[in-house]
TORTI-82171 format. One record per atom (N, C-alpha, C): residue number from 1; atom name; y, x, z. Coordinates in steps of 0.001 Angstrom, whole numbers, plus 500000, padded with zeros to 6 digits. Layout:
N
<node><num>NUM</num><atomo>CA</atomo><c2>Y</c2><c1>X</c1><c3>Z</c3></node>
...
***
This chain:
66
<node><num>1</num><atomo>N</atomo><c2>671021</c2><c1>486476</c1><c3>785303</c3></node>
<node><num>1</num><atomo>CA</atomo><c2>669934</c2><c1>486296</c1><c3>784357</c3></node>
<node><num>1</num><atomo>C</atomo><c2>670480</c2><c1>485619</c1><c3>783102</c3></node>
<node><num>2</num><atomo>N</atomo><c2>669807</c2><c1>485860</c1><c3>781779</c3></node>
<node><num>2</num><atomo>CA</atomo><c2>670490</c2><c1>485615</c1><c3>780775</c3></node>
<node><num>2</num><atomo>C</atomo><c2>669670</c2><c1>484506</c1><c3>779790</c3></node>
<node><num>3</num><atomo>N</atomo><c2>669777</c2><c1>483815</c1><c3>779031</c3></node>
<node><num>3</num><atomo>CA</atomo><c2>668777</c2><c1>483087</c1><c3>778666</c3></node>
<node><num>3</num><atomo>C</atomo><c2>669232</c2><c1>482572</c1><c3>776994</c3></node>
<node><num>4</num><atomo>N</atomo><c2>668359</c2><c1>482452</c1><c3>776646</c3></node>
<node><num>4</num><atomo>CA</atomo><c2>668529</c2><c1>482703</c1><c3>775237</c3></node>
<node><num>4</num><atomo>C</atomo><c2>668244</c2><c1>480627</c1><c3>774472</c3></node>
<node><num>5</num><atomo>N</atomo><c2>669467</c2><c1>480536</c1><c3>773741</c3></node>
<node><num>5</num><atomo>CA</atomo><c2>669328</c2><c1>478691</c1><c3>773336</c3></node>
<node><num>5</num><atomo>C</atomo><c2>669681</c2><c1>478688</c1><c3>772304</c3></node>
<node><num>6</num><atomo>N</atomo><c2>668997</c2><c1>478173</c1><c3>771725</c3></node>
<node><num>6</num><atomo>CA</atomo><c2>669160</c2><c1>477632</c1><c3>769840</c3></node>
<node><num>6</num><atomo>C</atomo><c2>670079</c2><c1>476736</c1><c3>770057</c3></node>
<node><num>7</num><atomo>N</atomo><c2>671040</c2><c1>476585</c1><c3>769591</c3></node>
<node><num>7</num><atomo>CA</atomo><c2>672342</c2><c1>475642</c1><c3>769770</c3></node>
<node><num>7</num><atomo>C</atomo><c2>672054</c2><c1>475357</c1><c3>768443</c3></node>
<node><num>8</num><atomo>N</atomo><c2>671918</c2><c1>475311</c1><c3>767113</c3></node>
<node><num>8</num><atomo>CA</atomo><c2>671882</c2><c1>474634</c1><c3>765782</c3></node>
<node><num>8</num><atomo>C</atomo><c2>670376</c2><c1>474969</c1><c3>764945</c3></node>
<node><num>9</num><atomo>N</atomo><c2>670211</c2><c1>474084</c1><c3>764274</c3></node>
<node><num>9</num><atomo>CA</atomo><c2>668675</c2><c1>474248</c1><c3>763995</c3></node>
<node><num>9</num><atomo>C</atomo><c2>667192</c2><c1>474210</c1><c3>764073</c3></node>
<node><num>10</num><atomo>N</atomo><c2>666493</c2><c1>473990</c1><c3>763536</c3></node>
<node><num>10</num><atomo>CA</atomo><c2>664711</c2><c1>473970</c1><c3>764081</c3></node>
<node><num>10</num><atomo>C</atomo><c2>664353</c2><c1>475461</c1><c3>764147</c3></node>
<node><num>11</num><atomo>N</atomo><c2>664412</c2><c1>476277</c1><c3>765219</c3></node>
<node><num>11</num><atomo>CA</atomo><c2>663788</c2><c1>477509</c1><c3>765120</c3></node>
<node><num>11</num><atomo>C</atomo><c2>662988</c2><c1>477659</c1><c3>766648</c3></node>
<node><num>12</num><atomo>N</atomo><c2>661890</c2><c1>478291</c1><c3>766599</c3></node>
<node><num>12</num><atomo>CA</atomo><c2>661366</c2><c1>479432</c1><c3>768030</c3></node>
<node><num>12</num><atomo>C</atomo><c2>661418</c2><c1>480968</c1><c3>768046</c3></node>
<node><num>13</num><atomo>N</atomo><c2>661582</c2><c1>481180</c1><c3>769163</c3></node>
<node><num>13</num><atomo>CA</atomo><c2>661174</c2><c1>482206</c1><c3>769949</c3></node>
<node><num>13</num><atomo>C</atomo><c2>660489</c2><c1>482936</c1><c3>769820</c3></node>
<node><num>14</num><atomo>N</atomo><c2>659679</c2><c1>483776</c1><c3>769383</c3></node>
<node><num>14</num><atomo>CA</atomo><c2>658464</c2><c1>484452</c1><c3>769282</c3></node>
<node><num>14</num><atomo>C</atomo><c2>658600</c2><c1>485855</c1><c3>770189</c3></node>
<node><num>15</num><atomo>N</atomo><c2>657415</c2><c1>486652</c1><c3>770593</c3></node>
<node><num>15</num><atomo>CA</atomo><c2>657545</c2><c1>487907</c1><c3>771096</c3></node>
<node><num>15</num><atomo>C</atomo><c2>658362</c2><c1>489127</c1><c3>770049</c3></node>
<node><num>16</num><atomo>N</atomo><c2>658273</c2><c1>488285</c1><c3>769032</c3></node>
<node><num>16</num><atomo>CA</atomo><c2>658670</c2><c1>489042</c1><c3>767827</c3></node>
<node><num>16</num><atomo>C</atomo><c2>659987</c2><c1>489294</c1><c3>767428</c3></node>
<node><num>17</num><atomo>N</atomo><c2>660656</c2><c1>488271</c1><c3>767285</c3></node>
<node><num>17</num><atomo>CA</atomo><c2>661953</c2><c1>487389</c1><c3>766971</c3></node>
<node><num>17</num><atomo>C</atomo><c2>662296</c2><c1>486151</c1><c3>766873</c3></node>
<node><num>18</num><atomo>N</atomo><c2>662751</c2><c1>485109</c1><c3>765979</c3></node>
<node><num>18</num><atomo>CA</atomo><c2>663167</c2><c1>484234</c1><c3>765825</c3></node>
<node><num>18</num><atomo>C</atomo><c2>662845</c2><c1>483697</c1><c3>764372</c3></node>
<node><num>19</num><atomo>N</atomo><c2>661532</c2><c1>482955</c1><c3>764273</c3></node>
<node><num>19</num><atomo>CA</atomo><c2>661075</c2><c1>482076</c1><c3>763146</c3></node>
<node><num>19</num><atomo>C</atomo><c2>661254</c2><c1>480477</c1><c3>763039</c3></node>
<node><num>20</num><atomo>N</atomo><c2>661695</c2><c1>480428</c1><c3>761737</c3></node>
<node><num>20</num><atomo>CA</atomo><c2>662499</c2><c1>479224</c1><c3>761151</c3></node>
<node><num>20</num><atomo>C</atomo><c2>661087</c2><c1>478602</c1><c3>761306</c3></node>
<node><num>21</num><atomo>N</atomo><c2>661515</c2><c1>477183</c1><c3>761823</c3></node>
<node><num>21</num><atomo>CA</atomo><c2>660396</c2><c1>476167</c1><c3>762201</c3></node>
<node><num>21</num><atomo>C</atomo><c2>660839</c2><c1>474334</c1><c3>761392</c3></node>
<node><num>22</num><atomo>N</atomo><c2>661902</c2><c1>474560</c1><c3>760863</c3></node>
<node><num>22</num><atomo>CA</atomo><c2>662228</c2><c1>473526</c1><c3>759451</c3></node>
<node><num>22</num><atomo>C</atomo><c2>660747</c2><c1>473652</c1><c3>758619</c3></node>
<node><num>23</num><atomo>N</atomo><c2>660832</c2><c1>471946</c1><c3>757683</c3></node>
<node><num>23</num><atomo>CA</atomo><c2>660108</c2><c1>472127</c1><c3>757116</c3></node>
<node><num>23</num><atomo>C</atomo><c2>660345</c2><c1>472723</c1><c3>754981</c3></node>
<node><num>24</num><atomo>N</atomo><c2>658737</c2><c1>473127</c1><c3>754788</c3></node>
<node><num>24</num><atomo>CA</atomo><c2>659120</c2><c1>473846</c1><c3>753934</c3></node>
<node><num>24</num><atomo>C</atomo><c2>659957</c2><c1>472382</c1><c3>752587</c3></node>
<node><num>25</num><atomo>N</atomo><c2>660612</c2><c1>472863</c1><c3>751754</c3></node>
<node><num>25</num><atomo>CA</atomo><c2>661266</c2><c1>472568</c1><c3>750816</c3></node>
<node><num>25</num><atomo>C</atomo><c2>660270</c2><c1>471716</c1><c3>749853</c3></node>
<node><num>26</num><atomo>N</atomo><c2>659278</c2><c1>472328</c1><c3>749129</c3></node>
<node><num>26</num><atomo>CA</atomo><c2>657821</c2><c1>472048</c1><c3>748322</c3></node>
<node><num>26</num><atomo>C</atomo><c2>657001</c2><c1>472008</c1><c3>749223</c3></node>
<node><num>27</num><atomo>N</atomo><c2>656655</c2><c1>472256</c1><c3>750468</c3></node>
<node><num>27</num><atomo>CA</atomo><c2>655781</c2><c1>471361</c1><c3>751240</c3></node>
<node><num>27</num><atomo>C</atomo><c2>655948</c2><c1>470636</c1><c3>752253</c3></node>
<node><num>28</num><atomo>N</atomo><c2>656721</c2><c1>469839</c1><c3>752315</c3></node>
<node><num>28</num><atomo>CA</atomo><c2>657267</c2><c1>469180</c1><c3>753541</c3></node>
<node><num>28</num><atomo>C</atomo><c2>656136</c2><c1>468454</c1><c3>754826</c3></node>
<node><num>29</num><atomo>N</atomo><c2>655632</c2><c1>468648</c1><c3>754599</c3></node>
<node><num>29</num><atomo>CA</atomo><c2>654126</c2><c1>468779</c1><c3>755804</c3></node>
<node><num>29</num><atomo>C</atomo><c2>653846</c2><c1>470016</c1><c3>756271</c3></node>
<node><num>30</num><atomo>N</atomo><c2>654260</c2><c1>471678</c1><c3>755834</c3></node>
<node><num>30</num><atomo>CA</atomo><c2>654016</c2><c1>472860</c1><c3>756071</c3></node>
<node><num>30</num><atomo>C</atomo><c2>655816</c2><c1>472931</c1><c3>757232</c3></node>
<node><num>31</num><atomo>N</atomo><c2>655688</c2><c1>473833</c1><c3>758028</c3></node>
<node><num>31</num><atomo>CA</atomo><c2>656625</c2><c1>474563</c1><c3>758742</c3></node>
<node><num>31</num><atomo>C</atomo><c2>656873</c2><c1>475966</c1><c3>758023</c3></node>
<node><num>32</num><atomo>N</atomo><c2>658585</c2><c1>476515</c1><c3>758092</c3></node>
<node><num>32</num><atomo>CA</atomo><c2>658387</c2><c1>477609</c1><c3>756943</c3></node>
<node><num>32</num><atomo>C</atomo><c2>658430</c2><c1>478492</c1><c3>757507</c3></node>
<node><num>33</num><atomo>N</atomo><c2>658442</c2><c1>478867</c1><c3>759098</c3></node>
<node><num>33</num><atomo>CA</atomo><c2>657574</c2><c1>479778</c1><c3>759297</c3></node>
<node><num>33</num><atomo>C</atomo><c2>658023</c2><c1>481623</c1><c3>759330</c3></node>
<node><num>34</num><atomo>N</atomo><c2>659162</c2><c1>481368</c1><c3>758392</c3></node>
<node><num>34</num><atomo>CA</atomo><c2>659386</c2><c1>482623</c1><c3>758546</c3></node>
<node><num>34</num><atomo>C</atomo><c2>660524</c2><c1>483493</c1><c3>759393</c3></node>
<node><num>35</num><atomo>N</atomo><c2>659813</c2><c1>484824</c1><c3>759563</c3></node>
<node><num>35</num><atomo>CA</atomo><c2>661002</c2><c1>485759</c1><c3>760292</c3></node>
<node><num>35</num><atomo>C</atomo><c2>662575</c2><c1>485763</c1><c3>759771</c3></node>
<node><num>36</num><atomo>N</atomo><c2>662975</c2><c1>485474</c1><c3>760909</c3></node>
<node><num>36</num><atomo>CA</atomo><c2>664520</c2><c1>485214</c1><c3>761032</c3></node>
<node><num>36</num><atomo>C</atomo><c2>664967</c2><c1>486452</c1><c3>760888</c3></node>
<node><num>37</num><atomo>N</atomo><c2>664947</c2><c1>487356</c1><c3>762347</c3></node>
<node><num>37</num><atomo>CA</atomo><c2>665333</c2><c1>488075</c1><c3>762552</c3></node>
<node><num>37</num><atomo>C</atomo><c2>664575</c2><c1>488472</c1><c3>764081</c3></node>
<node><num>38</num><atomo>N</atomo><c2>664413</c2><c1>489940</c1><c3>764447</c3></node>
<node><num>38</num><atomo>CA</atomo><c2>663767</c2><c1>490225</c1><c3>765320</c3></node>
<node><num>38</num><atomo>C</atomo><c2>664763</c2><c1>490895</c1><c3>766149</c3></node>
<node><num>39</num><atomo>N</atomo><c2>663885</c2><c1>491045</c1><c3>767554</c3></node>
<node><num>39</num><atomo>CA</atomo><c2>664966</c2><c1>490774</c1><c3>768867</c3></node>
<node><num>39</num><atomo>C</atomo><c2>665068</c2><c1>492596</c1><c3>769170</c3></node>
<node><num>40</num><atomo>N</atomo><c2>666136</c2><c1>492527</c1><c3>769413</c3></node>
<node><num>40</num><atomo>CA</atomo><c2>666833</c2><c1>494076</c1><c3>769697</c3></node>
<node><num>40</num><atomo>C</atomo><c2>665925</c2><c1>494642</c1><c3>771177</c3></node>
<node><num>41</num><atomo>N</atomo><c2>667139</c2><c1>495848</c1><c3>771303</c3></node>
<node><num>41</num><atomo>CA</atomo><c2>666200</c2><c1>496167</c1><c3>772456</c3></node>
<node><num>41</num><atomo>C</atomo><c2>665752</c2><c1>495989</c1><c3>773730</c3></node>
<node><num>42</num><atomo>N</atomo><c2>667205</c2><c1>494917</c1><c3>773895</c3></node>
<node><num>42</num><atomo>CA</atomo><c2>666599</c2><c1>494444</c1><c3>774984</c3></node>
<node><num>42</num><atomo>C</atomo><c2>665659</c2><c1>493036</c1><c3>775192</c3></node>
<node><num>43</num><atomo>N</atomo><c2>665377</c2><c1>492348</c1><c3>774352</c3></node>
<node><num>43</num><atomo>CA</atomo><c2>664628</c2><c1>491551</c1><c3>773891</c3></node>
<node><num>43</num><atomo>C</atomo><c2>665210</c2><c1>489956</c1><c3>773893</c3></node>
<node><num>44</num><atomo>N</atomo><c2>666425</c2><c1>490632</c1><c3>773306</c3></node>
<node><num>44</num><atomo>CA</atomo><c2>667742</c2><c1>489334</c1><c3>772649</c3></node>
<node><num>44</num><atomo>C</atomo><c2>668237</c2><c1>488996</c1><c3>771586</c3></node>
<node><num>45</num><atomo>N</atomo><c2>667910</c2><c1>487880</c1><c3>771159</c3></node>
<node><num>45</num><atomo>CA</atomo><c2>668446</c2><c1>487204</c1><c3>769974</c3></node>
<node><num>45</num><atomo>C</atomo><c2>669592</c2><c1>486700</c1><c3>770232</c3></node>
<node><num>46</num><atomo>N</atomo><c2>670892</c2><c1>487050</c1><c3>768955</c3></node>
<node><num>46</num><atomo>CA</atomo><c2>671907</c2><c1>485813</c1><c3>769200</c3></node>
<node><num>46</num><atomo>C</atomo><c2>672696</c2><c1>485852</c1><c3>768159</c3></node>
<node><num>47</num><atomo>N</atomo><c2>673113</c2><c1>484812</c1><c3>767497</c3></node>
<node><num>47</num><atomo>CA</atomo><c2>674030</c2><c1>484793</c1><c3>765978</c3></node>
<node><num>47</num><atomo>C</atomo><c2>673591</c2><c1>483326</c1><c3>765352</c3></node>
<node><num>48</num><atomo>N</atomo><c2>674107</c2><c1>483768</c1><c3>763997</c3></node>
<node><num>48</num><atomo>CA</atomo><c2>673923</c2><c1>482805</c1><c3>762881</c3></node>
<node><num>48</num><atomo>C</atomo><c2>673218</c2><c1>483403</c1><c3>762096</c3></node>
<node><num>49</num><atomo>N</atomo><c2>671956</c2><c1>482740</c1><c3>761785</c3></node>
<node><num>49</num><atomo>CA</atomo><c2>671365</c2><c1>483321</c1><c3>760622</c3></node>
<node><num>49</num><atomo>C</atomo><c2>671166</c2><c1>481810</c1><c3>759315</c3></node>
<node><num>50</num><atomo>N</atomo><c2>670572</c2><c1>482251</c1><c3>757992</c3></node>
<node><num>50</num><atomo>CA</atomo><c2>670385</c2><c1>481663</c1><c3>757794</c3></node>
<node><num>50</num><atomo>C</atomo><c2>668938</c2><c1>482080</c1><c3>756782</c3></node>
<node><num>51</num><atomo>N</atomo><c2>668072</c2><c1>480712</c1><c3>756822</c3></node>
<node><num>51</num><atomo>CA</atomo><c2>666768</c2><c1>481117</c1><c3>756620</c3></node>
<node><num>51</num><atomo>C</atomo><c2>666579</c2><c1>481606</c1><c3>754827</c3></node>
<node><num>52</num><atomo>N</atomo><c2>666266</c2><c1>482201</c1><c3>754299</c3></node>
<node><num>52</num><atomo>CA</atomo><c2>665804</c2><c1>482691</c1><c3>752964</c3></node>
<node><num>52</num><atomo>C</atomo><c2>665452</c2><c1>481733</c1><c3>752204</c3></node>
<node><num>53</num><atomo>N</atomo><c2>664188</c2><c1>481521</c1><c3>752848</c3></node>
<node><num>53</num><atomo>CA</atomo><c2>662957</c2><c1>480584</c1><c3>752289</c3></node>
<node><num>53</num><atomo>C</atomo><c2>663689</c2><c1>479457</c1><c3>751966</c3></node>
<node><num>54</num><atomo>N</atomo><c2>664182</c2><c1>478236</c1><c3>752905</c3></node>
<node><num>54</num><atomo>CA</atomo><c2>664335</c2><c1>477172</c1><c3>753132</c3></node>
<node><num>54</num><atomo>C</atomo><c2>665845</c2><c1>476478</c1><c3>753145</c3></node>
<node><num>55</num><atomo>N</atomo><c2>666874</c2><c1>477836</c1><c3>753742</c3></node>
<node><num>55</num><atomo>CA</atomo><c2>668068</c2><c1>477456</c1><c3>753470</c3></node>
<node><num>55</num><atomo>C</atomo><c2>668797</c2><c1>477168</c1><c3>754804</c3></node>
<node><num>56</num><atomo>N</atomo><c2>668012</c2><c1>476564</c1><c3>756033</c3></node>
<node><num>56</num><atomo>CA</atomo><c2>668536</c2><c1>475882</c1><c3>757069</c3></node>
<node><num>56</num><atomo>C</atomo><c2>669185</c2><c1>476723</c1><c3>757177</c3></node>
<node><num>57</num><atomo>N</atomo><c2>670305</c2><c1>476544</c1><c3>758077</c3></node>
<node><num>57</num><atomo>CA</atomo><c2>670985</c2><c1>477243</c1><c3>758930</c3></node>
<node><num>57</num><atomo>C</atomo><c2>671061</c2><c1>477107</c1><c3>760876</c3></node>
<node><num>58</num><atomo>N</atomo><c2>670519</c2><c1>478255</c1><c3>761757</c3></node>
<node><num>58</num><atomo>CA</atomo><c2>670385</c2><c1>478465</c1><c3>762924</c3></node>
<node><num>58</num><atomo>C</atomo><c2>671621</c2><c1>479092</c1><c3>763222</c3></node>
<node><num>59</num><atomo>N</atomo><c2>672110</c2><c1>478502</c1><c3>764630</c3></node>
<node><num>59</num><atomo>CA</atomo><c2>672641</c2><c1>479473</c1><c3>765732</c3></node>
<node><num>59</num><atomo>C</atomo><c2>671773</c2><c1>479442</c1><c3>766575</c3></node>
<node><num>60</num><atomo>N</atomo><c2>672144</c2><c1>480829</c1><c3>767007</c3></node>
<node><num>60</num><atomo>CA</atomo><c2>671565</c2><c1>480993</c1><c3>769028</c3></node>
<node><num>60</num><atomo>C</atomo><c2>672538</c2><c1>481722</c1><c3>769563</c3></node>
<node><num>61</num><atomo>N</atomo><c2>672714</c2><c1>481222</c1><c3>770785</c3></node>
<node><num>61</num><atomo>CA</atomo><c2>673531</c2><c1>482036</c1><c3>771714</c3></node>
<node><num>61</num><atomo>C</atomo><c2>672901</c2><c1>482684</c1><c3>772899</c3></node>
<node><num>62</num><atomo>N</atomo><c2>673280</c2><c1>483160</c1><c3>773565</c3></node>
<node><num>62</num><atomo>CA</atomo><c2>672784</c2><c1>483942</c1><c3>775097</c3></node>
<node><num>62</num><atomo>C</atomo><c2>674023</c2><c1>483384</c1><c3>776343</c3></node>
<node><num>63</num><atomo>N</atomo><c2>673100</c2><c1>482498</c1><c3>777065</c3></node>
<node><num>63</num><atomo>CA</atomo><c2>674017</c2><c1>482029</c1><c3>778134</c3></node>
<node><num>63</num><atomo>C</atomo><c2>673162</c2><c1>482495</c1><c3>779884</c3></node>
<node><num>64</num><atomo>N</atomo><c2>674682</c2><c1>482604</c1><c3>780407</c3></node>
<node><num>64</num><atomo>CA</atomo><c2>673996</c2><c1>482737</c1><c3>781776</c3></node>
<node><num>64</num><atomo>C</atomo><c2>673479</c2><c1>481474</c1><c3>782348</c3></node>
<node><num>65</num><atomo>N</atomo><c2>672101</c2><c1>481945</c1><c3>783064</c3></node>
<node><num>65</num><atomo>CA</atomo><c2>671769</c2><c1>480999</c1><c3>784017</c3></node>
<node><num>65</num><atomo>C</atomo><c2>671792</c2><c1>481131</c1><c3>784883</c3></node>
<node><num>66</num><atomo>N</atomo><c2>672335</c2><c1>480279</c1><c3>785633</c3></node>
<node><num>66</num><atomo>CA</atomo><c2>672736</c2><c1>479957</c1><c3>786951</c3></node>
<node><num>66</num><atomo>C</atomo><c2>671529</c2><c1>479947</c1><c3>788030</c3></node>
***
């Protein structure tokens, strides 16, 4: 079984993909919320991205679980 971990960054999970959960730049009380990148076909995220909006920078990896 394979399992999917944000190793760098504020981001989640979504059914969707992977949205940056840093806060925004000009609203620092808002979350920014936006699509990272969406999950392939088998419904896996994994890399470096980095967010548009906001700038952060995420990893995720895919590790086995034991």
């Amino acid at each position: 079984m394979f399992q999917t971990h944000i190793k760098k960054g504020k981001a989640i999970l979504v059914p969707t993909g992977l949205r940056c959960q840093a806060p925004r730049l000009k609203q620092p009380d808002q979350i920014c919320n936006k699509l990272l990148v969406k999950k392939n076909s088998l419904g896996q995220v994994a890399g470096a991205f980095k967010c548009e909006r906001c700038g952060q920078e995420i990893e995720v990896e895919i590790a086995v679980r034991a």
